[in-house]
C-alpha positions in Angstrom: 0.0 0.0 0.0 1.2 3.5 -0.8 -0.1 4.6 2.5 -1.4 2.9 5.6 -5.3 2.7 5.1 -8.1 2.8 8.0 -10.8 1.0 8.0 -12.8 2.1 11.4 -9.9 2.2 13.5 -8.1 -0.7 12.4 -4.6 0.2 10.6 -4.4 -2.1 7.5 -0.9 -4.0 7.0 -1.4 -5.0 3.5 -4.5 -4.7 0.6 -6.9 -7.4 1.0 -6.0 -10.4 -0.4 -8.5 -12.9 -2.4 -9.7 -15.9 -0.5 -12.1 -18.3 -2.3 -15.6 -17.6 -2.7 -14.9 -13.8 -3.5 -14.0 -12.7 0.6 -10.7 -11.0 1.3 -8.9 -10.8 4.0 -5.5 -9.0 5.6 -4.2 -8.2 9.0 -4.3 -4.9 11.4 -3.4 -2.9 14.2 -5.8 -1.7 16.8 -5.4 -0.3 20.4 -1.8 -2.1 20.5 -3.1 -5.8 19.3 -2.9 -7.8 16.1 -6.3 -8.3 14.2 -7.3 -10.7 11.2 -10.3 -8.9 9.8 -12.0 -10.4 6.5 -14.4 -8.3 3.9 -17.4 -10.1 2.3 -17.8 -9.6 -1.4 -22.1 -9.9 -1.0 -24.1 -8.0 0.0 -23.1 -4.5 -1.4 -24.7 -2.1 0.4 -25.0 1.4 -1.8 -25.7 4.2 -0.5 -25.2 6.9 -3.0 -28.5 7.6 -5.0 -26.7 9.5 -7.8 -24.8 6.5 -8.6 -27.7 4.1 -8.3 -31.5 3.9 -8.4 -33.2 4.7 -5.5 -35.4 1.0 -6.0 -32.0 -0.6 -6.4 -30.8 1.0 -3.4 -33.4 -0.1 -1.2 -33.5 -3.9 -2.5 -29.6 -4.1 -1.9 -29.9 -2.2 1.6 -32.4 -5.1 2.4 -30.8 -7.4 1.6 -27.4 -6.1 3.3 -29.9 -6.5 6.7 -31.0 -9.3 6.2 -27.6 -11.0 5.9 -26.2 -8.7 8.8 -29.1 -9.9 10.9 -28.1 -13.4 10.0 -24.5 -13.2 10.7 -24.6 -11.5 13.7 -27.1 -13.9 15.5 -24.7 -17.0 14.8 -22.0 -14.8 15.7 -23.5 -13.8 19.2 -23.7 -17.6 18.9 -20.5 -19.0 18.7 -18.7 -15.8 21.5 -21.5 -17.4 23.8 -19.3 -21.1 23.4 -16.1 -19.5 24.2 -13.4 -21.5 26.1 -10.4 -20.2 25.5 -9.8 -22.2 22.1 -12.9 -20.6 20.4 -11.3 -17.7 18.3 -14.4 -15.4 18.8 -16.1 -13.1 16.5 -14.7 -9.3 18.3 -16.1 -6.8 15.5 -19.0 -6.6 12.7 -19.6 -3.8 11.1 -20.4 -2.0 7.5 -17.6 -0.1 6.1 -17.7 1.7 2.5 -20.5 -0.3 1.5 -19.6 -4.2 2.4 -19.3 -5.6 5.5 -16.3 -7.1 7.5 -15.9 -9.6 10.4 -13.0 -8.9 12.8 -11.1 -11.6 15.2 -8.4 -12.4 17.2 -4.7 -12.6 14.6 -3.5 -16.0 16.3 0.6 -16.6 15.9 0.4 -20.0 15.1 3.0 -22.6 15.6 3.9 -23.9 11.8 2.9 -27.3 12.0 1.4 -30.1 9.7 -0.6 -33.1 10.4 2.6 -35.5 9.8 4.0 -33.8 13.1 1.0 -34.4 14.5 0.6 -38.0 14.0 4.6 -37.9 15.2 3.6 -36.6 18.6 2.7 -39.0 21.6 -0.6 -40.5 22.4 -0.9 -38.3 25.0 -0.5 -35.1 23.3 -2.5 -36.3 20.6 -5.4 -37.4 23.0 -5.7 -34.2 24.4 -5.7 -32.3 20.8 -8.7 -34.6 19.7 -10.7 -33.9 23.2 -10.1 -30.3 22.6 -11.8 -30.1 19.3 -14.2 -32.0 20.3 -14.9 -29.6 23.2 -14.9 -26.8 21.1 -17.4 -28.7 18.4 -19.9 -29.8 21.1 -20.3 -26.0 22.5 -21.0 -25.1 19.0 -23.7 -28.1 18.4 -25.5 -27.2 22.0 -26.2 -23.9 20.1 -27.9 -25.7 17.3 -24.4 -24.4 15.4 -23.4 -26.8 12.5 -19.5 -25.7 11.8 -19.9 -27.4 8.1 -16.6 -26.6 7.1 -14.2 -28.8 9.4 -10.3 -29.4 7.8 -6.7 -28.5 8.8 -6.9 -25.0 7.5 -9.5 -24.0 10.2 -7.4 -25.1 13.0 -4.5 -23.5 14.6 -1.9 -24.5 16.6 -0.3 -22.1 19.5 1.4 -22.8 22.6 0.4 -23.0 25.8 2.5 -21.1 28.5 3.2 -24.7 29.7 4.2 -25.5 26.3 1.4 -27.7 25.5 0.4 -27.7 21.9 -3.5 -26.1 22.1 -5.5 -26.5 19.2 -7.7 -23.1 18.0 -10.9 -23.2 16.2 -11.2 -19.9 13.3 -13.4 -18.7 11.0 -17.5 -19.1 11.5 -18.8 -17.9 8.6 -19.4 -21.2 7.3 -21.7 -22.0 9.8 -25.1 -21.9 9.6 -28.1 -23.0 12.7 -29.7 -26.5 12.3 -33.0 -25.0 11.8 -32.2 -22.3 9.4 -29.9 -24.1 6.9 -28.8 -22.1 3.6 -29.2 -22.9 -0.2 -27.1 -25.7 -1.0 -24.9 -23.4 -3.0 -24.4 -21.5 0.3 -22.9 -24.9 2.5 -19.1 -25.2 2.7 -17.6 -27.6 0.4 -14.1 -28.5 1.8 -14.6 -32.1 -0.8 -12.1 -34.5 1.1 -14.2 -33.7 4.9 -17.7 -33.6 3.9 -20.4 -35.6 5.1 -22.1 -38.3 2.3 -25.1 -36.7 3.5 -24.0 -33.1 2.3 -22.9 -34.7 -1.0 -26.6 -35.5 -1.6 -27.8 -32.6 -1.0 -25.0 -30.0 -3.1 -24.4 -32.2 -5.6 -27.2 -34.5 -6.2 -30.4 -32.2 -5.3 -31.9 -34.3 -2.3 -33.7 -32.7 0.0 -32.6 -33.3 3.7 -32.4 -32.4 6.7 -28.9 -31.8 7.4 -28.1 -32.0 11.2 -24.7 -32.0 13.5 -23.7 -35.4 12.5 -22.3 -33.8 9.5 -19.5 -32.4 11.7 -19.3 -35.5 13.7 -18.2 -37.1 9.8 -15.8 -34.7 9.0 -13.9 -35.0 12.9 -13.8 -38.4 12.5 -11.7 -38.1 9.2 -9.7 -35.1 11.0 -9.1 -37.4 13.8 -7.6 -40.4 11.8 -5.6 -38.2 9.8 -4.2 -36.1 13.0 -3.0 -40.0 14.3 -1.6 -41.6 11.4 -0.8 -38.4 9.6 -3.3 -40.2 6.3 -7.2 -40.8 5.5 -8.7 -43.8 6.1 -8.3 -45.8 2.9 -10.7 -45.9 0.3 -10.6 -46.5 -3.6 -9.5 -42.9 -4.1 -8.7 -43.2 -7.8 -12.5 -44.5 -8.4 -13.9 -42.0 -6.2 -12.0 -39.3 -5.0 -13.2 -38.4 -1.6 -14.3 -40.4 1.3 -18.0 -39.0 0.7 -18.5 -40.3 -2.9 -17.2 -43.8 -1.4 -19.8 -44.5 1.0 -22.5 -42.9 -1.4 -21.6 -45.5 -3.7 -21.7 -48.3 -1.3 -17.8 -48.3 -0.3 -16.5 -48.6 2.3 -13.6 -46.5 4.6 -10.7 -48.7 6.2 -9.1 -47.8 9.7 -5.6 -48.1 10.2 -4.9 -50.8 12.3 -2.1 -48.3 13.4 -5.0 -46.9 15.8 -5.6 -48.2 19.2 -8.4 -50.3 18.8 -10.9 -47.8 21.5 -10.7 -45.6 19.4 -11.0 -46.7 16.0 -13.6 -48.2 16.7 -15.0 -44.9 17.9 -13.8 -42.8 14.5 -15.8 -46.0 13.0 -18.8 -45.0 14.6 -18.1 -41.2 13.7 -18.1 -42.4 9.7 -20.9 -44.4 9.0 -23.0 -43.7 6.2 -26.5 -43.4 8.5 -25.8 -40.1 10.2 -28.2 -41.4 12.8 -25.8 -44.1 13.5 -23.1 -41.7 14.3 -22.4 -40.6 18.0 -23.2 -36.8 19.1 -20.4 -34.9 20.1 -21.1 -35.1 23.3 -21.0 -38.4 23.6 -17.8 -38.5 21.3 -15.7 -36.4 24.3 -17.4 -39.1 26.8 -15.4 -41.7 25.0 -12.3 -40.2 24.6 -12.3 -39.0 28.3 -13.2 -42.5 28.9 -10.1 -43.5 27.0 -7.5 -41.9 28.4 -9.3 -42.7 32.3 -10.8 -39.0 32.4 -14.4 -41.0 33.3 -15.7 -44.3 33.4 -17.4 -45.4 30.2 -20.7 -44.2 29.9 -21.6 -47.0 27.7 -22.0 -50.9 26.9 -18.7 -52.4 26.7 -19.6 -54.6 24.4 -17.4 -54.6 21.4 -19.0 -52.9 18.3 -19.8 -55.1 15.5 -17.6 -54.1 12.7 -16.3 -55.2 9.9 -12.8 -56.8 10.2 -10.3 -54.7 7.9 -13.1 -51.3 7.7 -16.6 -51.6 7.9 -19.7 -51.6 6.4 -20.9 -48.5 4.4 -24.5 -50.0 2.9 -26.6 -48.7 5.7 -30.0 -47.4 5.0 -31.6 -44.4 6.4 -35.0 -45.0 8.0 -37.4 -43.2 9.7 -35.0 -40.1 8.5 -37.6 -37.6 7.0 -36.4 -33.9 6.2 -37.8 -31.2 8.2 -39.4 -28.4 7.0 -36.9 -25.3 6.1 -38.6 -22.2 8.4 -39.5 -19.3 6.0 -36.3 -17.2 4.7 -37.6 -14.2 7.2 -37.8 -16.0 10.2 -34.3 -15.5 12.3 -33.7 -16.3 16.2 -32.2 -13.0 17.8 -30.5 -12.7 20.9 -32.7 -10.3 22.9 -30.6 -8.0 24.3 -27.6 -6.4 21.8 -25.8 -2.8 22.6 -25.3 -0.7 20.0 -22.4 0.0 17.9 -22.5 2.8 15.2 -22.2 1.4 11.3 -23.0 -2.3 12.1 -25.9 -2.0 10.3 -27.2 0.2 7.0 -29.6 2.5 8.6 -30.0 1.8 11.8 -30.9 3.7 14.8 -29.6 3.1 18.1 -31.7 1.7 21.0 -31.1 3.3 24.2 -27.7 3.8 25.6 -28.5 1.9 28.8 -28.6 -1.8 26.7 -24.9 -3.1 27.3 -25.2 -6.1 27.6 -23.8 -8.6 24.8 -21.9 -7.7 21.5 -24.1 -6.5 18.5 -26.9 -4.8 18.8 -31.1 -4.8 17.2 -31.4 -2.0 15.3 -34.7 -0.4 15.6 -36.0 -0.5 12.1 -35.3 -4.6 11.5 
């Protein structure tokens, strides 16, 4: 940049750069900290009604609230499950006519998941319990993350020197009951659920739930051991998803303790239904390492020796209605923050508790 440019206070280091799906991105200074702040392409909010029509104007202004409204609900959503490796949503706001999502810049340690699946048990134990923490706050807010893979997790160390594992960037996710188009649902190919592959690519309509993230763990936890995907016939299908749509089946290193492969089995079978919640995904792994007793039969599961079974039928698993596009669940109480919202009055100055704020006119 020629100069450094100020976007609301924050001290640009760079231009945006291109991310996919037409977002940018780049880092900042504020108030002495580092900030990652990324700028949606859509909506565009116009305000200048020499430049526009004033009918165009009004149709893009609605539909800059309608996503603001959206946004900022799962937002208030996800800072409500933070533990400490939650990076939270810290800004929202309109700026020169598009809107931009501020967080925490985390320093992350540079490492793959080959180092990973080099570390010990231990370590590694208390890396998959973490995301699994962080996921099961997320689904007890009817949150579906949708867009699980290495790139969304960071590594830092603790002041102990423990490797912690941080969960970024929400804007993939979408509430349970209020799921997007299909063209709007994260498509990171090699994570995604079979059950998501119907629906993008192949037009069925279902209901898609949590156990979509429970899916794509389970393929982030085998590779974060053994440093590889389960095996599949990759040069016939290409992603684990296409496999089991097609009646394949997923094979489990025998390089993984047997409690829990059989558990990361249970987190990839075809019937979502079958799957474990994430809940009781942590129970096991606590159980595991001798955190808690079992909370569960400890009968063996019946599996297929070598992988196991992928031809599983969904019953009784009937879509639920979408809710109409205008129907969003607010948090009640939001202060204000001037520009978060294209014209928008603020509510009395006495409302401070929360994040964002409900503009008067929504």
């Amino acid at each position: 940049m020629a100069k450094a440019t100020v976007v609301k206070g924050y001290t640009l280091e760079n231009d945006f750069f291109n991310l996919s799906g037409g977002a940018q991105w780049t880092f900042a200074q504020k108030d002495g900290k580092d900030w990652f702040i990324k700028r949606f392409k859509d909506p565009v909010c116009p305000k200048d009604e020499s430049a526009y029509d004033k009918e165009l104007i009004r149709e893009k202004l609605a539909q800059g609230i309608r996503f603001y409204k959206q946004k900022r609900a799962i937002y208030d959503a996800v800072n409500a499950c933070d533990n400490g490796n939650i990076v939270t949503i810290e800004d929202f706001f309109l700026w020169e006519c598009r809107y931009h999502v501020v967080t925490e810049r985390i320093h992350a340690e540079n490492i793959d998941v080959k180092d990973i699946a080099a570390m010990p048990e231990k370590e590694k134990y208390l890396l998959l319990k973490t995301l699994t923490s962080n996921m099961m706050r997320l689904h007890e807010k009817k949150l579906i993350y949708a867009d699980i893979r290495p790139d969304n997790i960071l590594f830092k160390r603790s002041p102990t020197g423990k490797l912690v594992a941080k969960l970024i960037d929400f804007d993939g996710c979408y509430f349970e009951y209020d799921p997007p188009e299909p063209k709007g649902i994260p498509l990171s190919e090699p994570y995604i659920a079979p059950e998501t592959g119907e629906v993008v690519f192949d037009g069925k309509e279902i209901h898609l739930t949590t156990k979509v993230d429970v899916f794509s763990l389970g393929l982030l936890f085998h590779l974060y051991w053994v440093g590889e995907m389960p095996e599949f016939d990759e040069e016939e299908y290409g992603f684990a998803f296409g496999a089991l749509l097609d009646g394949g089946t997923l094979t489990v290193s025998g390089d993984i303790p047997y409690r829990l492969a059989a558990l990361i089995r249970r987190m990839l079978l075809r019937d979502p239904e079958g799957r474990p919640t994430m809940a009781e995904v942590l129970q096991e792994l606590k159980a595991i390492t001798g955190d808690v007793p079992a909370a569960h039969s400890t009968e063996k599961p019946a599996v297929k020796t070598g992988g196991f079974s992928s031809n599983i039928t969904i019953s009784g698993f009937k879509a639920a209605k979408k809710p109409a596009a205008d129907v969003i669940i607010l948090p009640d109480k939001l202060p204000y923050r001037e520009g978060e919202a294209p014209g928008a009055a603020a509510p009395p100055k006495s409302d401070k508790t929360g994040l964002f704020y409900v503009p008067s006119d929504f």
